[in-house]
C-alpha positions in Angstrom: 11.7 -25.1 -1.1 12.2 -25.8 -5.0 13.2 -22.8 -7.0 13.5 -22.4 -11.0 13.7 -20.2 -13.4 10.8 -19.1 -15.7 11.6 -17.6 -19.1 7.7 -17.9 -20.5 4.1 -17.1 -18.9 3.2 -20.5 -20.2 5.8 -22.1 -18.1 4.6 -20.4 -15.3 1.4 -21.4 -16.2 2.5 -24.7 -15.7 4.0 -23.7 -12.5 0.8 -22.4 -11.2 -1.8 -25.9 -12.7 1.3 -28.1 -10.7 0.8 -26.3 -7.6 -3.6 -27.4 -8.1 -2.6 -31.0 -9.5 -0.3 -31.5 -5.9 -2.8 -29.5 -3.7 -0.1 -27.3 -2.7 0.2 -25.3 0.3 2.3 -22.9 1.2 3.6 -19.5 -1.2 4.5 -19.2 -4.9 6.9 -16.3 -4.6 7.8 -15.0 -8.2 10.4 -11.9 -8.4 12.3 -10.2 -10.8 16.7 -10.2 -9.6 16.2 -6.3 -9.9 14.3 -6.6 -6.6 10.3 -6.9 -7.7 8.3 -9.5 -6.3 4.6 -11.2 -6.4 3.2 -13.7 -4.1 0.6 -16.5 -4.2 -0.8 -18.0 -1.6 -2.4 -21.2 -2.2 -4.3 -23.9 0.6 -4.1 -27.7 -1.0 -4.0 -26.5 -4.3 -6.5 -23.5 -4.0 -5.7 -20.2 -4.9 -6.2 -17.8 -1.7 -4.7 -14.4 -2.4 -2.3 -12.6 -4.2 -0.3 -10.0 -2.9 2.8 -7.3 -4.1 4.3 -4.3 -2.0 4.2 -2.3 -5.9 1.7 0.2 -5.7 -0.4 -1.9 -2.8 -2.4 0.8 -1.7 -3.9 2.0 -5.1 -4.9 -1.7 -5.8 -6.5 -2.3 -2.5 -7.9 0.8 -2.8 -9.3 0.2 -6.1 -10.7 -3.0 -5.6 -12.8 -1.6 -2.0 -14.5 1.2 -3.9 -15.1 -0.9 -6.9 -16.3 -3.5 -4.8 -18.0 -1.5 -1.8 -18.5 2.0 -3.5 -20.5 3.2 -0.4 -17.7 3.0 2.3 -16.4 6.3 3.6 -12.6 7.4 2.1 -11.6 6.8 5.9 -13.2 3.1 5.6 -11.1 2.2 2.9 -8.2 4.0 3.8 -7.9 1.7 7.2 -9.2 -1.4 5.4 -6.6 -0.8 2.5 -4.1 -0.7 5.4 -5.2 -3.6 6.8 -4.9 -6.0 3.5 -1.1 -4.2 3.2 0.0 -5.7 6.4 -1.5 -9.1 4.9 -4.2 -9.0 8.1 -6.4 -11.4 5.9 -7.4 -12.9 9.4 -9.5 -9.6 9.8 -11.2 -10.4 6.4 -11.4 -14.1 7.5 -13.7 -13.0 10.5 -15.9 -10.8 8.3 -16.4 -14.0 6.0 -17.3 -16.6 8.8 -19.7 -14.3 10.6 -21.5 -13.7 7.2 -22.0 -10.3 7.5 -22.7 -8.2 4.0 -19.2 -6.7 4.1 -17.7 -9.7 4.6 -19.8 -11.1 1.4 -17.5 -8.5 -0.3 -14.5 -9.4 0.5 -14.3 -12.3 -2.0 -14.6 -10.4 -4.9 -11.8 -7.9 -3.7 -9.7 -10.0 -3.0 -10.0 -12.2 -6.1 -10.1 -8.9 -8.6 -6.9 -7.7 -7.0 -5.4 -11.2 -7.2 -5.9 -11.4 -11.4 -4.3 -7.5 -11.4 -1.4 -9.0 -9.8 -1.1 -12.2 -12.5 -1.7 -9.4 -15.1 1.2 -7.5 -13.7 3.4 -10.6 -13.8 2.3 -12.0 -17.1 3.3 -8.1 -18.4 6.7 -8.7 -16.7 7.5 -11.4 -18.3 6.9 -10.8 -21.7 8.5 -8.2 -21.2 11.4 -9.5 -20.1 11.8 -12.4 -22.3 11.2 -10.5 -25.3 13.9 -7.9 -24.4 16.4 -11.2 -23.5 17.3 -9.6 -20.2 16.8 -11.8 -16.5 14.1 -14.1 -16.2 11.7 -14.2 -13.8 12.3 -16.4 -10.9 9.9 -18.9 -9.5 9.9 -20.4 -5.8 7.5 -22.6 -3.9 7.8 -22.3 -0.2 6.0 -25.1 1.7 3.8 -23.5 4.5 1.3 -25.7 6.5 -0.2 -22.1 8.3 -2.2 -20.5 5.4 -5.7 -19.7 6.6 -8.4 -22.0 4.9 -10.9 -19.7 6.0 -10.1 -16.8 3.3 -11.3 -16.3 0.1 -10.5 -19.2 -2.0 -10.7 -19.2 -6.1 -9.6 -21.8 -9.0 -6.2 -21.2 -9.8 -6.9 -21.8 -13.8 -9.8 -19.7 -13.9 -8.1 -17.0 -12.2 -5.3 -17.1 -14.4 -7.1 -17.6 -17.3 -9.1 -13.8 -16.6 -5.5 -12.4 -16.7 -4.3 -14.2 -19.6 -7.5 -12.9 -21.6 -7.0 -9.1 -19.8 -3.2 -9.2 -21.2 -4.2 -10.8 -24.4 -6.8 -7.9 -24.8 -4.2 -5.7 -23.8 -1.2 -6.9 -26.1 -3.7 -6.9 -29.3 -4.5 -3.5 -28.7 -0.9 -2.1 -29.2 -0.2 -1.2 -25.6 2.2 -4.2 -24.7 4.9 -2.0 -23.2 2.7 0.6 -21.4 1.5 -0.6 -17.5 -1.8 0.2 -16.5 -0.3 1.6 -13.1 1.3 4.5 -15.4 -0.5 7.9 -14.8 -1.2 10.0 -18.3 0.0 13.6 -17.6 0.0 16.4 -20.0 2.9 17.8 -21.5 2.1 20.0 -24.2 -1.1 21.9 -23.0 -0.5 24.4 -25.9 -0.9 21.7 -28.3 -3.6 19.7 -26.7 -5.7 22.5 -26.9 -5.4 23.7 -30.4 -6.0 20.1 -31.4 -9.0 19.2 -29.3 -12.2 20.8 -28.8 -12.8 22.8 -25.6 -15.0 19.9 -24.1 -12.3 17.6 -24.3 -10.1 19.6 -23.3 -11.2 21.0 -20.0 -12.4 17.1 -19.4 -8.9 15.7 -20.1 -7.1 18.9 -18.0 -9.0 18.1 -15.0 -8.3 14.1 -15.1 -4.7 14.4 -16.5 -2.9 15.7 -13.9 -0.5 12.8 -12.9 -2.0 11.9 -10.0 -3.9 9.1 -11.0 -3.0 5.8 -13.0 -5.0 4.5 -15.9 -6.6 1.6 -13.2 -7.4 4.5 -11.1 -8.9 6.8 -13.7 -10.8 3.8 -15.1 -12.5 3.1 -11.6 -13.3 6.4 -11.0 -14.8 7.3 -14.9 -16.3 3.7 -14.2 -15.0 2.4 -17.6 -12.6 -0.5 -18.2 -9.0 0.7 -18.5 -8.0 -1.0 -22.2 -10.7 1.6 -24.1 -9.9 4.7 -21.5 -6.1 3.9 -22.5 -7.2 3.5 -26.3 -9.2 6.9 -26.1 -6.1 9.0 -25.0 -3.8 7.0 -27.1 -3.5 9.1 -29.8 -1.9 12.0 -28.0 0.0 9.9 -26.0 1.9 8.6 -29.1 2.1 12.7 -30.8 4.1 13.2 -27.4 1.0 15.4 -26.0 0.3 13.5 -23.0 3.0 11.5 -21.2 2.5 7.8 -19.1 4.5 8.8 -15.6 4.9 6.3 -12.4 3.3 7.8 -9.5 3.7 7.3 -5.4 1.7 5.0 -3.7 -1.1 6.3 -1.9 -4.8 5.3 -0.9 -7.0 7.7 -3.1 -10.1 9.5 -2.8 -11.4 8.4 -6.0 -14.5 10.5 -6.1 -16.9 8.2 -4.5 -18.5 10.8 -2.8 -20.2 11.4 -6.6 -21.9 8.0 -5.9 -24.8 8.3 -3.5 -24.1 6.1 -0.6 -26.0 5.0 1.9 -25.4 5.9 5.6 -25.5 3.7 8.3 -28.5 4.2 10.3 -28.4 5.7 14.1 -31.0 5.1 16.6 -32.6 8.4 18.0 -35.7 6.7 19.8 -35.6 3.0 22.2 -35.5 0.0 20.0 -34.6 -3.4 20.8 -31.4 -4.4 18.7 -31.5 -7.6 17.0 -28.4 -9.7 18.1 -26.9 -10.5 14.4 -27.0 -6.6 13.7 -24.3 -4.4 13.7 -25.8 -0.9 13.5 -29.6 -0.5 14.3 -31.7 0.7 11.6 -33.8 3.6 13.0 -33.5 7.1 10.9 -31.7 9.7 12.7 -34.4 12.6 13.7 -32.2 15.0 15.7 -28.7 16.5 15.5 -27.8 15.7 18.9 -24.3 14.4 19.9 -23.6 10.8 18.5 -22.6 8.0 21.0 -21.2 4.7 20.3 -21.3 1.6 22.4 -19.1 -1.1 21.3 -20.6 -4.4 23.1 -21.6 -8.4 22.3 -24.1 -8.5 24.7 -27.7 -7.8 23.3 -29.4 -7.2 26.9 -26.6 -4.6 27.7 -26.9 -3.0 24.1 -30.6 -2.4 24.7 -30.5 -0.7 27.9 -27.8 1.8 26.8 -30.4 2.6 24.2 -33.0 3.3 25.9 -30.8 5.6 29.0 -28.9 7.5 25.8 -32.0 7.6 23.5 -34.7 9.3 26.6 -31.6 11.4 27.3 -31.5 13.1 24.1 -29.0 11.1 22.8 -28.5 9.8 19.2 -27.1 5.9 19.6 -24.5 4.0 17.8 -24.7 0.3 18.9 -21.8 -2.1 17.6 -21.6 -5.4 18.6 -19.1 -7.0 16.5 -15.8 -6.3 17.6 -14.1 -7.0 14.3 -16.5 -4.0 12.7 -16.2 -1.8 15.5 -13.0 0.9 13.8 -14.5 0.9 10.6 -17.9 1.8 11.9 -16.2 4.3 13.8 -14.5 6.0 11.0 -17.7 6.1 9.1 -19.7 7.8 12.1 -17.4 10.0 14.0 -19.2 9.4 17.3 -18.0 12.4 19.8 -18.3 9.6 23.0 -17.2 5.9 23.0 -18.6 3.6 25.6 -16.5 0.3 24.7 -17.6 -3.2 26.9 -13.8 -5.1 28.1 -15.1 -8.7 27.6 -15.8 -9.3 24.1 -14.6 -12.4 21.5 -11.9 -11.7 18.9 -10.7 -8.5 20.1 -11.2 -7.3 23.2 -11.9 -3.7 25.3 -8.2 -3.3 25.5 -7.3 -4.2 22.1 -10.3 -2.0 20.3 -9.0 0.7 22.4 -5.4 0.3 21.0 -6.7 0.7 18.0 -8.9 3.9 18.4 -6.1 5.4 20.1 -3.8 4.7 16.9 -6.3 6.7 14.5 -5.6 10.3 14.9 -9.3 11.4 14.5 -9.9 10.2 17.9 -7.2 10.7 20.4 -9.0 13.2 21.9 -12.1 11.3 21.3 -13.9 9.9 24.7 -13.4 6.2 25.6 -14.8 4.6 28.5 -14.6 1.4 29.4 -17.0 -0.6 31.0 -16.4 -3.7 32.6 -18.2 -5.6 35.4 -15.4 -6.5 38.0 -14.2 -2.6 39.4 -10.7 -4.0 40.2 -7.4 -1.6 40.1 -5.0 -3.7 37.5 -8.2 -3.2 35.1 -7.7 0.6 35.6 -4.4 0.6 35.2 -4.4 -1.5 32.2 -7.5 0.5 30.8 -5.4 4.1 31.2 -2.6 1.9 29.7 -4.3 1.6 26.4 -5.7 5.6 26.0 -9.2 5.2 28.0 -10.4 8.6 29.3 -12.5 6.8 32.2 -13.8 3.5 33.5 -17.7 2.6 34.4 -18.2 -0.2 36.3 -21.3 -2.5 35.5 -24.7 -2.8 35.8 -25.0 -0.1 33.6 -27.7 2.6 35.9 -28.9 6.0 34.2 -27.1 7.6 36.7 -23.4 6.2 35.7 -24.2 6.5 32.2 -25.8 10.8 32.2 -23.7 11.6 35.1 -20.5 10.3 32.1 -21.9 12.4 29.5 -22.1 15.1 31.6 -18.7 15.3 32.9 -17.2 14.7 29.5 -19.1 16.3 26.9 -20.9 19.2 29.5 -20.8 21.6 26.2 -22.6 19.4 24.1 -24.8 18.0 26.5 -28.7 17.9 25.0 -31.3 19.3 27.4 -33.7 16.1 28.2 -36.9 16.5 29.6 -37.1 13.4 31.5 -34.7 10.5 32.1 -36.7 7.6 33.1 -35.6 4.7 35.9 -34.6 1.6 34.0 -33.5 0.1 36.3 
């Protein structure tokens, strides 16, 4: 581990073009002694990911809606959570299979990397123009980092936060973070000043809830002219920069119009690389989800659910399979034990952790009938256990005993068999 002291962003700079030169691997760890810390992770010299506990949530936030503005508030919520816990291997998966959300995640990740050299370049010119402690600088050797994740020039990156913070600086608001909220103080004089547009506009934003970054996103504007446009009153004392809790946000995507993921109501064979079949729903009829790998298996419990009246939720990738969940509120699971990544046991962990569905459905299927299976299966939250080949029978005679209330009246269930 070397460790030294950096009293200048260009000496960090430095720091950062030696750890590219050497094809470093391991983490740049860069913390303030009152307790504040960034970290870099880089894999022979590339830069992977940032990361910082300091308001975590409302960057990874930030960057998923500005990034993937149709996901669902619950999406992002468990995603955000995710990248928190540094789970990059969940984003690593998403990236290797090439699916579209996984095309994101390169952009998120490198966006909220420069917000965190912004963070640190505004720390320490802070810092050393106020003479107080430096920043300190470590490079921990770690032969582990994933080489699979997202992977940007170290220069380049920095030099998009340099030119941010230069931008910044120039503009007069050196010692003001963007991760400040603007809160009104002096509504009486606010008004008077302003005209009632304005006013009722900056009374409904202004609450101290959200930070400039957050109110940037969600006006879709850059936050350096939404922090010159209320500048003004921020310097007559009007409107006060607060720090805030950190929180995943509903930043008002639901004003965007997203696109849903589309639910099979009639039999269609389901393409292999395909997460969610593309069929428009036609009926309002109870949602179920299958959660399975296997194509053959997939199509079948279409066409049993589908002739039964059923809408049909197929996932077969495992890594998608909560955050498909979340987004379609399914009132029945049907989730296959033998899966790669993650199996039956371990998506069913997960389900069970999400409060929307603990008293959600899950059934397992799985094709040897043994006891430890049970056992194991109840272990991990399952309501029941079906043992393959999957029959119409097993499958209606399921549905009936679980959801009986919200069982749709079918005219005919044809053998597949």
């Amino acid at each position: 581990m070397i460790s030294n002291k950096i009293y200048s962003t260009e000496e960090l700079a430095k720091t950062i073009h030696t750890c590219s030169q050497e094809q470093f691997t391991g983490l740049l760890l860069i913390e303030k002694l009152q307790g504040q810390r960034w970290n870099l992770y880089f894999h022979q010299g590339a830069l992977m990911a940032g990361s910082s506990k300091e308001y975590a949530a409302r960057r990874w936030c930030r960057q998923l809606y500005k990034h993937y503005p149709q996901l669902s508030f619950e999406v992002v919520s468990y995603w955000s959570e995710q990248l928190q816990n540094g789970n990059y291997h969940f984003f690593a998966e998403l990236l290797t299979k090439g699916t579209s959300r996984g095309e994101e995640m390169a952009p998120v990740i490198a966006s909220n990397t420069t917000e965190i050299l912004f963070d640190i370049i505004q720390q320490g010119k802070q810092l050393c123009q106020n003479s107080v402690n430096p920043l300190i600088c470590k490079r921990i050797l770690e032969d582990t980092i994933n080489s699979k994740l997202i992977v940007m020039e170290a220069s380049q990156a920095w030099q998009q936060a340099i030119e941010a913070w230069e931008a910044w600086h120039k503009a007069g608001f050196a010692h003001f973070s963007p991760n400040l909220a603007p809160e009104i103080s002096q509504v009486q004089q606010l008004r008077q000043h302003t005209s009632v547009s304005i006013y009722n506009n900056l009374s409904k934003l202004l609450d101290g809830n959200l930070s400039l970054r957050d109110l940037a996103l969600k006006l879709k504007q850059n936050p350096l002219p939404l922090t010159q446009s209320i500048m003004p009153y921020i310097h007559k004392g009007w409107i006060n920069l607060i720090e805030v809790e950190d929180s995943c946000l509903n930043l008002g995507v639901d004003t965007v119009t997203r696109p849903k993921l589309s639910i099979t109501t009639n039999p269609q064979p389901t393409p292999a690389n395909r997460t969610v079949s593309k069929t428009k729903p036609t009926t309002n009829a109870p949602l179920i989800a299958y959660i399975d790998d296997s194509s053959i298996d997939s199509q079948r419990m279409n066409l049993i659910l589908t002739q039964a009246g059923y809408r049909y939720l197929n996932i077969q990738d495992s890594v998608m399979a909560l955050p498909t969940l979340l987004e379609q509120k399914p009132k029945l699971i049907f989730l296959d034990l033998v899966m790669p990544i993650a199996n039956g046991y371990e998506i069913c962990a997960q389900i069970r952790r999400v409060s929307m569905f603990r008293e959600t459905p899950v059934i397992i299927l799985t094709g040897n009938d043994g006891i430890v299976d049970r056992v194991r299966a109840k272990i991990v939250g399952s309501t029941g256990f079906l043992a393959k080949p999957i029959t119409p029978e097993k499958v209606i005679k399921t549905l009936q005993d679980y959801l009986s209330v919200q069982k749709p009246i079918s005219s005919r269930i044809e053998n597949t068999s």
